[in-house]
N, C-alpha and C positions, 0 to 999 in steps of 0.2 A: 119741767122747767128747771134750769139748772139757777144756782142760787146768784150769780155774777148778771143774768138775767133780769132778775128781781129789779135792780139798781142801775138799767138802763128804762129812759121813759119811751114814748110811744116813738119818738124820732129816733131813737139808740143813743140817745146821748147820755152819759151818768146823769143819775138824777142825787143832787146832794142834799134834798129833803129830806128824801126818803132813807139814805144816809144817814143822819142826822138822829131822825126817829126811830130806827133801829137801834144805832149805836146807846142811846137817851134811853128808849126801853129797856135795852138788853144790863144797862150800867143799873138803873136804879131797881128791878126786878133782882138782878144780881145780889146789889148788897142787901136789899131787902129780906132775902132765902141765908145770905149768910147770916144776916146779925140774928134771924129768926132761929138756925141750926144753933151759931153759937149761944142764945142766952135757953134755948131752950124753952120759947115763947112767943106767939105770934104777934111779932112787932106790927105796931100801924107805920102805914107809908107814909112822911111828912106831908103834909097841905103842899107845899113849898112846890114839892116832885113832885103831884098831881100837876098841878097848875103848870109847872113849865111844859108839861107832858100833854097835858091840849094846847097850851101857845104852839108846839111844835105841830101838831095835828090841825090846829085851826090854820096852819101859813101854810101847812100842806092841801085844804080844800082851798082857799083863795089863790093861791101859786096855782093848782088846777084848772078854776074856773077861768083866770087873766092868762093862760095859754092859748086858750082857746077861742 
């Protein structure tokens, strides 16, 4: 599966949820490994970035189920 793949939905259309939740994980994963390398300590993830991190996963099962 090539990764341009990934981000079209079952009709080939981009899917910009899915979008979305990549971009949203891949950002806050990120800074999180940075701030953890630079203090040289396993930072906790804000509550804040959990929470919008299942909003984003929670409109991604309801956008699935109301497609259908």
């Amino acid at each position: 599966m090539k990764i341009a793949q990934f981000f079209n939905d079952d009709t080939g259309q981009l899917s910009s949820m899915r979008l979305i939740f990549i971009l949203w994980g891949v950002g806050v994963f990120g800074v999180w490994g940075a701030v953890s390398i630079m203090t040289k300590t396993l930072s906790a993830i804000p509550i804040g970035a959990v929470e919008i991190m299942g909003m984003c996963l929670a409109s991604k099962v309801v956008q699935s189920f109301a497609e259908k």
